[in-house]
C-alpha positions as CSV (number, residue, x, y, z in Angstrom):
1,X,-9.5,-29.4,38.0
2,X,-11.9,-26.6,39.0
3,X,-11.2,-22.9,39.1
4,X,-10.9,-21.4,42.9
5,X,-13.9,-18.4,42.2
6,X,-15.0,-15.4,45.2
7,X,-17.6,-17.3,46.9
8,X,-21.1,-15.7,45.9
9,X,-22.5,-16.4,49.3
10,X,-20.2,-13.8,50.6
11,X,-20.5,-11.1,48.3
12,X,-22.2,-8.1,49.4
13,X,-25.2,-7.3,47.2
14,X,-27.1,-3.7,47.0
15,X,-30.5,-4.4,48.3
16,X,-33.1,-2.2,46.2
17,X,-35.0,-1.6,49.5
18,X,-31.9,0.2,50.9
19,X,-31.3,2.1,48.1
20,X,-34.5,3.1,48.1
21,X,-34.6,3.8,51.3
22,X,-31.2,6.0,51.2
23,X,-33.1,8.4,48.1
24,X,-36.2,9.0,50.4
25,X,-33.9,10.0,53.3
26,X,-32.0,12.4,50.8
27,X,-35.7,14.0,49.1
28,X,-36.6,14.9,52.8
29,X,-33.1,16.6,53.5
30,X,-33.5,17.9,50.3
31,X,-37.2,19.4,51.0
32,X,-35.7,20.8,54.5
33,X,-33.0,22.2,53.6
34,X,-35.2,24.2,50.7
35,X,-32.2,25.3,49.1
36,X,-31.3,23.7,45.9
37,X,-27.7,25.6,45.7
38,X,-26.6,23.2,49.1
39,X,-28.4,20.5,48.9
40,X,-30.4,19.3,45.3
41,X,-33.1,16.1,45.4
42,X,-32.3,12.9,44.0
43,X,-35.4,13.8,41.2
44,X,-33.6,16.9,39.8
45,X,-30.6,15.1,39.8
46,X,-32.3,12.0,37.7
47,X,-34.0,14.8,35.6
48,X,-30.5,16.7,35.3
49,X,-28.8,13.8,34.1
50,X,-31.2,12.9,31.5
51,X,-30.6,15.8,30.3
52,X,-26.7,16.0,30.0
53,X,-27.1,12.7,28.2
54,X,-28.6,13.8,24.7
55,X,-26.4,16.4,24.7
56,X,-23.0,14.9,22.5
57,X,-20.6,17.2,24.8
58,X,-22.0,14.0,27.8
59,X,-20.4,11.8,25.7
60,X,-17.4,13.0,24.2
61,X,-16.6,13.7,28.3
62,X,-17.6,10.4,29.1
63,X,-15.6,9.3,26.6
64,X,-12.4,11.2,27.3
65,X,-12.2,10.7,31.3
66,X,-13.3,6.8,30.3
67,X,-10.3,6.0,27.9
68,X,-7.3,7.2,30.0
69,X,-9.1,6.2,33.5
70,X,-9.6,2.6,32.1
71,X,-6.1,2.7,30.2
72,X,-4.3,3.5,33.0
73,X,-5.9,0.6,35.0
74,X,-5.5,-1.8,32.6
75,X,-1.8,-1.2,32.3
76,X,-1.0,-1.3,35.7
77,X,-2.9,-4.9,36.0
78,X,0.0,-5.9,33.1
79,X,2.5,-4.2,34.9
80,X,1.5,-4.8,38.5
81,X,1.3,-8.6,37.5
82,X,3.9,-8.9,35.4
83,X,6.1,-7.5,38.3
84,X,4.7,-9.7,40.9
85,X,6.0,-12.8,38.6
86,X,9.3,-11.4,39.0
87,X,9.0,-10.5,42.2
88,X,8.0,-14.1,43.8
89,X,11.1,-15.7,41.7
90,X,13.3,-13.1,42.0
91,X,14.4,-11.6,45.9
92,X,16.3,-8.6,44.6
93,X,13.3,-7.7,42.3
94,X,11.5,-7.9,45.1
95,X,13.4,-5.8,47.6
96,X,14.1,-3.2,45.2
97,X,10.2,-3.4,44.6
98,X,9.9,-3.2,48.3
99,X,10.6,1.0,48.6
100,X,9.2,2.3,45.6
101,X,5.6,0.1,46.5
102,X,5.8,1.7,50.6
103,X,6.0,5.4,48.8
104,X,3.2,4.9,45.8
105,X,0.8,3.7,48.8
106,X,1.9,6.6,51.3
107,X,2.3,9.7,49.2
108,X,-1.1,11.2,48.7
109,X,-3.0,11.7,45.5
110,X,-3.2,15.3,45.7
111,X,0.9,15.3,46.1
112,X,1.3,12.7,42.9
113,X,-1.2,15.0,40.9
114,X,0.9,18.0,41.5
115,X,4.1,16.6,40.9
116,X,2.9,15.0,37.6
117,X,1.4,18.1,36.3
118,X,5.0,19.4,35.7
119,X,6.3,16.8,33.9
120,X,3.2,15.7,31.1
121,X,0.3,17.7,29.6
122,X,-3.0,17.8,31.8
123,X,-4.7,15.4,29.1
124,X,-2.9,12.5,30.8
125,X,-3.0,13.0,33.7
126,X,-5.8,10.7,34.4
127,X,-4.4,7.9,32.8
128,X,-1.2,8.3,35.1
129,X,-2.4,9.1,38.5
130,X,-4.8,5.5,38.0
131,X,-1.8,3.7,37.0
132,X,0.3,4.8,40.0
133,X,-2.3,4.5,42.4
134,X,-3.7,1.0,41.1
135,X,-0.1,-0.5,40.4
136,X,0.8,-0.9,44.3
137,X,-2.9,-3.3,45.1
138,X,-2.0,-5.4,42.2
139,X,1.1,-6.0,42.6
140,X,0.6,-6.5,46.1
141,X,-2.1,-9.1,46.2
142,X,-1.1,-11.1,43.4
143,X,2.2,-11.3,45.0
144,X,0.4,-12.5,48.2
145,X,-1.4,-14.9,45.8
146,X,1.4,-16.1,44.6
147,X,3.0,-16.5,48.0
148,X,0.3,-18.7,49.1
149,X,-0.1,-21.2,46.3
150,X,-0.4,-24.9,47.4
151,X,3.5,-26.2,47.0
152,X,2.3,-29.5,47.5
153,X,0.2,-29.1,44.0
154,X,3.1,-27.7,42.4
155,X,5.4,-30.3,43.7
156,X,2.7,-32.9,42.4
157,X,3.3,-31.4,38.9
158,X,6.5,-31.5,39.0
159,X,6.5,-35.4,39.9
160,X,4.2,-36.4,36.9
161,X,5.7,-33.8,34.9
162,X,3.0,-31.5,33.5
163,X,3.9,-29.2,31.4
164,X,4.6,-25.6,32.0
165,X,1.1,-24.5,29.9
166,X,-1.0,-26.9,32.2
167,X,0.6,-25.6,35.5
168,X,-0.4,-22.4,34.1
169,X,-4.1,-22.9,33.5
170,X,-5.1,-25.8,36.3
171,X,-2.5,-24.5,39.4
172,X,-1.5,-21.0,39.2
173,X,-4.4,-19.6,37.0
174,X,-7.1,-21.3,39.3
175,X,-5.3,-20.0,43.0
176,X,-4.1,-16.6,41.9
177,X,-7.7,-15.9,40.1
178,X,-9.3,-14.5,43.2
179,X,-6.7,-12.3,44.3
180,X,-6.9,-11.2,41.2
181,X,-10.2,-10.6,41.0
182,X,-9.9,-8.6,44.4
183,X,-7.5,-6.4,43.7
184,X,-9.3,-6.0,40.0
185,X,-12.4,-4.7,42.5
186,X,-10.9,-2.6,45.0
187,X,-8.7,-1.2,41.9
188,X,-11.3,0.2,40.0
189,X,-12.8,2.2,42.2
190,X,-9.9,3.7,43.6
191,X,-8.3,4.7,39.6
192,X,-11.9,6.3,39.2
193,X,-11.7,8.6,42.6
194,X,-8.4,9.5,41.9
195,X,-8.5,9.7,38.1
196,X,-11.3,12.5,38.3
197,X,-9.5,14.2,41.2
198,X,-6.9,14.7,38.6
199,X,-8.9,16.2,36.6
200,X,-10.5,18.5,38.8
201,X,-7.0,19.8,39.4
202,X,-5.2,19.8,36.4
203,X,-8.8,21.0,34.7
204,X,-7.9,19.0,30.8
205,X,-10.7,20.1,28.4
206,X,-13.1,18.2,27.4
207,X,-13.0,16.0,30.5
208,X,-15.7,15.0,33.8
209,X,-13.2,16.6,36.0
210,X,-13.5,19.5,33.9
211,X,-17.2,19.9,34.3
212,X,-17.3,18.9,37.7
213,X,-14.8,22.0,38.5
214,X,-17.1,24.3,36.8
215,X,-20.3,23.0,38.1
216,X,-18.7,23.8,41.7
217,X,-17.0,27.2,40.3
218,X,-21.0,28.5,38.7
219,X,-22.8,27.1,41.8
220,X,-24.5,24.6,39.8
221,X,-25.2,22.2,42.2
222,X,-27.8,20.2,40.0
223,X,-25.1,19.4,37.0
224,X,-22.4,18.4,39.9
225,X,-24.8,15.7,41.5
226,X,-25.5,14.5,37.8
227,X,-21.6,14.2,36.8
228,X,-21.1,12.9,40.0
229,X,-23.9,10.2,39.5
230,X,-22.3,9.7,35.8
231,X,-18.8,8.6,37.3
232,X,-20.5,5.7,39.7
233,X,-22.7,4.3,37.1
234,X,-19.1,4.5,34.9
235,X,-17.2,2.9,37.7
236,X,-19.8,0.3,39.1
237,X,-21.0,-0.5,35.2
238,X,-17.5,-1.1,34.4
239,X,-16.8,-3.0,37.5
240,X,-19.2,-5.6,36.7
241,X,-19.3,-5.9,32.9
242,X,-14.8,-6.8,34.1
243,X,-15.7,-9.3,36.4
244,X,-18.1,-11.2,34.6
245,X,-15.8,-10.8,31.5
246,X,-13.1,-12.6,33.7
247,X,-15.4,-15.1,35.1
248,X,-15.9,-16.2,31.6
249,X,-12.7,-16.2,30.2
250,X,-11.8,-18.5,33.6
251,X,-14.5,-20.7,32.5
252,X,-13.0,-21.0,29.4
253,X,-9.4,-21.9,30.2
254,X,-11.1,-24.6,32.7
255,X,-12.9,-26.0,29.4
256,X,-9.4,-25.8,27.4
């Protein structure tokens, strides 16, 4: 059996000639405006950057901010799936699920910041606010994936008897894979907007949000385009190094 993979055809690719494009638009706002303090050019902010990075306080940020972002997105694929499992076999999991989902995707960040920040240290923050706000798109769409598996497969299986590990790897595996995979995508950006906000708010040393709040606090417009470019090379490195790690792990299992 083949795995069910995002079809490539569809996916929307960043054309170099747009970007490029975008950056000349910004140099001649930038050279209107003639004031760096509102509006910096994408060639101080490439300049700025490179120069944050062979400092080691860059990386020990990077590295802070990176760690509990990512961790708390990674647990809450474990958790978000794991639930989801539960959820499809179980109806009261599922309505009790129900509520608690409805209020994670209404209240807003800014709300779930605050209210953590009283209960744990600022230094977690990050990792927390990602889990809560990525928890409710996993669970969701594999739920949905789960929903809409072929039953005529799985009644197939059950006919010939395959075993439980093959159902796994050639049925559910290969049909839940790309909602997966989606709400991997839309998941990681959305724990790295909302784990820096946290740290813009609750301000833990050592962290991007922490140097993001004082680049905006000391008027320093140049350092907060450069942390700001730092965090979408983060998220859109990460992004694709995840997928393509999954791709081939799916590969694999298709090999056995």
């Amino acid at each position: 059996m083949t795995f069910i993979t995002t079809d490539r055809a569809n996916k929307t690719e960043v054309k170099i000639w747009a970007v490029l494009l975008w950056l000349i638009v910004w140099e001649i706002a930038a050279r209107s405006i003639g004031q760096e303090i509102l509006l910096v050019s994408p060639v101080v902010v490439l300049f700025k950057f490179f120069q944050l990075m062979i400092t080691l306080e860059f990386w020990q940020s990077v590295a802070f901010s990176f760690l509990r972002i990512i961790g708390g997105f990674i647990l809450a694929l474990c958790v978000g799936s794991f639930l989801a499992a539960v959820s499809s076999v179980s109806s009261f999991i599922r309505e009790l699920m129900q509520p608690l989902i409805a209020v994670m995707k209404a209240v807003p960040v800014a709300s779930f910041i605050i209210i953590i920040l009283i209960w744990i240290p600022s230094r977690n923050l990050a990792a927390v606010i990602s889990f809560l706000m990525v928890l409710p798109v996993v669970y969701k769409n594999i739920l949905e994936g789960i929903e809409r598996m072929d039953r005529q497969l799985l009644e197939m299986a059950e006919v010939f008897k395959v075993s439980h590990l093959k159902r796994f790897r050639y049925i559910y595996l290969s049909q839940i894979m790309p909602y997966f995979k989606i709400a991997s995508s839309l998941s990681l950006g959305l724990c790295w907007k909302a784990g820096v906000a946290a740290e813009v708010i609750g301000i833990p040393q050592g962290s991007i949000g922490e140097k993001l709040y004082e680049a905006k606090v000391y008027l320093q417009t140049p350092d907060l385009f450069a942390w700001t470019f730092t965090i979408v090379l983060l998220s859109a490195g990460f992004e694709r190094l995840y997928l393509i790690v999954v791709d081939n792990l799916v590969k694999k299992v298709e090999r056995g």
